[in-house]
N, C-alpha and C positions, 0 to 999 in steps of 0.2 A: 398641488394640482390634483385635480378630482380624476384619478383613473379608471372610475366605473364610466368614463364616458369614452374609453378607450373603444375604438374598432379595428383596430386594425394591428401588425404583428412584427416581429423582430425576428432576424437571425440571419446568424454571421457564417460565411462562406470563405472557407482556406487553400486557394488553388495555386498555393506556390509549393515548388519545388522541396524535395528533401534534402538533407545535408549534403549528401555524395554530390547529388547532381548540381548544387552550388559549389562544391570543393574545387569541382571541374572546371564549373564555369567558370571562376576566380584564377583557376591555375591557366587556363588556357590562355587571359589576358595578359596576364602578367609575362609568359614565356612565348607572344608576339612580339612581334617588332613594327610601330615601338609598341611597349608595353602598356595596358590597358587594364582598367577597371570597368566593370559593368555599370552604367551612368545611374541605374536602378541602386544602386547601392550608396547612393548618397543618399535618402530619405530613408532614415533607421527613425527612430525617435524624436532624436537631438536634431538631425539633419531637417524634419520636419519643421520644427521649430524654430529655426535659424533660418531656414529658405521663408518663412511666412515674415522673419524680421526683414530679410533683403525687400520682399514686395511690400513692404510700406518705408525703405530707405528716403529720403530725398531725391537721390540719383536713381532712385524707379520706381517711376511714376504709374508705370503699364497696367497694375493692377487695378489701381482706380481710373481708371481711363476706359479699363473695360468694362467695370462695374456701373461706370455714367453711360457705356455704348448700353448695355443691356435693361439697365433702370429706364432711360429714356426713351426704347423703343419698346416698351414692354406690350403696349396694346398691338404694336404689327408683330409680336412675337406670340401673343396668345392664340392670334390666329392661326398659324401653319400648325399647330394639333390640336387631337381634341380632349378636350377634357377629361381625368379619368386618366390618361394615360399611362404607361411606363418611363418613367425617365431615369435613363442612363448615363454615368458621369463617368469620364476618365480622369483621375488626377481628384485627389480630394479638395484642395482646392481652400477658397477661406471662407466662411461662413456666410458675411456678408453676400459674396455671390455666390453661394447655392441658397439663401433664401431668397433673394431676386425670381431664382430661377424655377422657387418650388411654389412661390407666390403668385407668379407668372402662368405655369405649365399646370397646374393645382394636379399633379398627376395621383394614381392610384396607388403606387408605388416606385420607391424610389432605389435605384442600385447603383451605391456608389464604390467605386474600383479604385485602390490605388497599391503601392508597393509594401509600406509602413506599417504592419497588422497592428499595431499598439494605438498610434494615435488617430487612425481609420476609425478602431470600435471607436475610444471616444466622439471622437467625431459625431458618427452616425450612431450610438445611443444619445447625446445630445439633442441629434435632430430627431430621433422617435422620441422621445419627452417634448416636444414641442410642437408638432406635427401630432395631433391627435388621430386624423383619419388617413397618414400617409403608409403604405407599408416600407418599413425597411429593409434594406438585405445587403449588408455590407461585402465587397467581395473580395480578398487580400490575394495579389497577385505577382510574380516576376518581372515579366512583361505585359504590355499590354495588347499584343499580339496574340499571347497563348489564353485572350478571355474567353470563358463558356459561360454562357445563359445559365446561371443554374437551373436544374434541370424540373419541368414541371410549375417553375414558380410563372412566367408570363407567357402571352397570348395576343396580349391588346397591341394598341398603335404604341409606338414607341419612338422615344426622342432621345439619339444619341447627343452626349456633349462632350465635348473635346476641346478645351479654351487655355486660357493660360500659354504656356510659350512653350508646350510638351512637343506640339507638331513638330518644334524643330529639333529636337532628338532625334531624330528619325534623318537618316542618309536618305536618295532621293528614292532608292528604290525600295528601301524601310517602309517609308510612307505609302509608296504605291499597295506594299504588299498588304499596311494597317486600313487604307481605305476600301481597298477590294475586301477583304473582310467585314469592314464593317455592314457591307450588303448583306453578307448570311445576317449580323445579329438586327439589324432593320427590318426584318421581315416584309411583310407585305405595309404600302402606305410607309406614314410615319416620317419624320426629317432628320437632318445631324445639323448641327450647331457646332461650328470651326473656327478657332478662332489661331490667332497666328502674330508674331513681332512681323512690323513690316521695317526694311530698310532704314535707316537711319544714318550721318555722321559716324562715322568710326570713331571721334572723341567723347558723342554720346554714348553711345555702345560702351566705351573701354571707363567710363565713371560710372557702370553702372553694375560692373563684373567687378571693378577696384575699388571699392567706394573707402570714404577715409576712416570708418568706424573698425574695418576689418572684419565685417561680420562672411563675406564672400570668401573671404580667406578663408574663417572658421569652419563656415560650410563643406568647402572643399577640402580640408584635410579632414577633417570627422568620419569620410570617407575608409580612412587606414584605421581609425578608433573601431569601427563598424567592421571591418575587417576579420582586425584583429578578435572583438569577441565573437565572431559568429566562426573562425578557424582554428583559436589558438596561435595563429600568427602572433612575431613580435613587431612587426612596423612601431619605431621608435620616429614620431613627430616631429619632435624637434629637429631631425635630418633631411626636413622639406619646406620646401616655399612653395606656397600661389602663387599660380600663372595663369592670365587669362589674356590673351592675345585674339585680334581681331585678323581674320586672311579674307581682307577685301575680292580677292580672287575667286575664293569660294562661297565667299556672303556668311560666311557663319565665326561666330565666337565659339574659342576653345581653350577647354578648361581640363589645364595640366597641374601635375605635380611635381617640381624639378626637388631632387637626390641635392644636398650640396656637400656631400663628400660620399668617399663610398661605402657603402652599407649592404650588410649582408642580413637576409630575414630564411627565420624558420618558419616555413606554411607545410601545411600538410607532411609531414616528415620528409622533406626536401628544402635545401637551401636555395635561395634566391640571391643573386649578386649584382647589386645595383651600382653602375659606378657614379663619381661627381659629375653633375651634368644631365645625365640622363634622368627623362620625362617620363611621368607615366599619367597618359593621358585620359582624364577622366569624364570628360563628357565635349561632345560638338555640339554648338545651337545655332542650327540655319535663321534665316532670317528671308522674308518673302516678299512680294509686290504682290499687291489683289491679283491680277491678272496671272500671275505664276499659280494662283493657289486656287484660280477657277478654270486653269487648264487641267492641274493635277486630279482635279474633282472630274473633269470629263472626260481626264483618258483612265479612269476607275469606275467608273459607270453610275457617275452622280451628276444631276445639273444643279446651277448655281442660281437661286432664287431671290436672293436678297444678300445685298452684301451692305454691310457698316463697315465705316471709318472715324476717327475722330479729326479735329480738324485739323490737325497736323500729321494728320498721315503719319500714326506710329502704331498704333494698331487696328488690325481686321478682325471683325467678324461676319461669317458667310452662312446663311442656309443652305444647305444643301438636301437633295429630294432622287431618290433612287430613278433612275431611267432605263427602264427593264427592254426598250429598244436599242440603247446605247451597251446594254450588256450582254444584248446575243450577237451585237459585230465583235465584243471586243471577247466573245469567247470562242467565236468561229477559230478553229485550225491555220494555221499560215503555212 
């Protein structure tokens, strides 16, 4: 690759947390009730790796369903920015769709967010080698709640994305609080890109968290492996099972860790005492109808401009466009 034809620039952004303030966060979940891991902490390395094998499973399809939503509307999507612009990713995502999307939006630079610092840079020094005139600026975070713009680097229109099944991470009022923010990093103009699992069969849903390879299992304990090196904790593996349970009631799959006798773990110079049975609950993923997720947009102060489906209604994706009249009702005092 002829690099005297480079224009544009690199550099990586490290906005998470230090050791204490994870020690915390780690210990706080665990000695709730029930007991809890931070859902961020499954995408270490490995966990990256292994979540990219589930998205091309058999039993889930979602991935490339979104990638045929956005390949096939790609000219009514060139239009809502304008060229040049900033494009913002949440969730690093798989290659295939972020070049759709950087192919699509030809933006000036690109900032892409996720939990994983390791396989992030790869990532996005891959796509600056590839991307001659794109800037990049990788940005490595806890949440994706606590993102800052780094500081000084944009100005232009800007295209938030958020796709993948991250929305549903987020409790309902998670979500309220990540889209009302996303208004500061939108600035003035500019769109968000939302994409979302919509409803499905609950035998769908549960082959698709259980799949017969075990690679969801793997996923989901790698969790305590991740743990363990970034604490010193001893969480010994072989003392748990995958659980991934559907609660039609609340519309979301939920991904635990069941104890199958009792164990005791050293974290932080404090014991932990887990008995048989008990769960330690690793991650909730909602699940939506279009109309649920272009309500949530305009009680946050977003209208919905375009919304995709594929034709079996399994997944959404939505435009969305700041409404600067709909965010001084919804900031008036009550």
């Amino acid at each position: 690759m002829d690099m005297s034809k480079r224009v544009s620039e690199y550099e990586f952004f490290d906005q998470k947390f230090g050791m204490e303030g994870i020690l915390d966060w780690i210990q706080e979940g665990l000695y709730a009730k029930p007991k809890r891991l931070p859902t961020q902490l499954l995408f270490d390395k490995r966990g990256a790796q292994l979540y990219e094998t589930i998205t091309q499973l058999p039993e889930n399809s979602l991935a490339g369903i979104e990638n045929g939503i956005l390949r096939s509307n790609r000219p009514k999507l060139s239009q809502f920015a304008e060229s040049r612009s900033v494009l913002i990713k949440f969730g690093r995502g798989n290659l295939t769709k972020t070049r759709i999307l950087l192919d699509t939006f030809e933006p000036q630079s690109y900032i892409p967010c996720d939990y994983a610092c390791e396989p992030l840079v790869e990532y996005a020094q891959g796509l600056f080698n590839r991307y001659m005139n794109v800037n990049v600026y990788p940005v490595c975070i806890d949440n994706f709640t606590n993102f800052r713009i780094p500081t000084g680097l944009v100005a232009d229109e800007r295209v938030i994305v958020f796709l993948g099944s991250d929305l549903g991470i987020f409790s309902y009022n998670q979500a309220v609080s990540f889209l009302r923010g996303l208004i500061e990093t939108i600035g003035d103009g500019g769109i968000a890109l939302i994409g979302a699992d919509l409803r499905q069969d609950p035998p769908a849903i549960h082959k698709t968290y259980n799949d017969l390879r075990g690679v969801a299992a793997r996923f989901n304990l790698n969790i305590l492996e991740h743990v363990n090196r970034m604490t010193g904790a001893n969480f010994d593996l072989a003392q748990f099972r995958h659980q991934a349970t559907y609660d039609e009631k609340l519309q979301r799959v939920e991904l635990s860790l069941v104890c199958i006798a009792k164990h005791v773990v050293s974290i932080g110079g404090e014991e932990l005492v887990l008995e048989n049975d008990e769960q330690i609950v690793t991650a909730d993923y909602y699940t939506f109808t279009d109309n649920e997720m272009t309500s949530l947009a305009s009680s946050t102060g977003w209208d919905t401009i375009h919304t995709w489906k594929d034709s079996k209604d399994r997944f959404c994706v939505q435009v969305l466009q700041r409404n600067d009249a709909n965010l001084m009702t919804l900031d008036k005092p009550t």
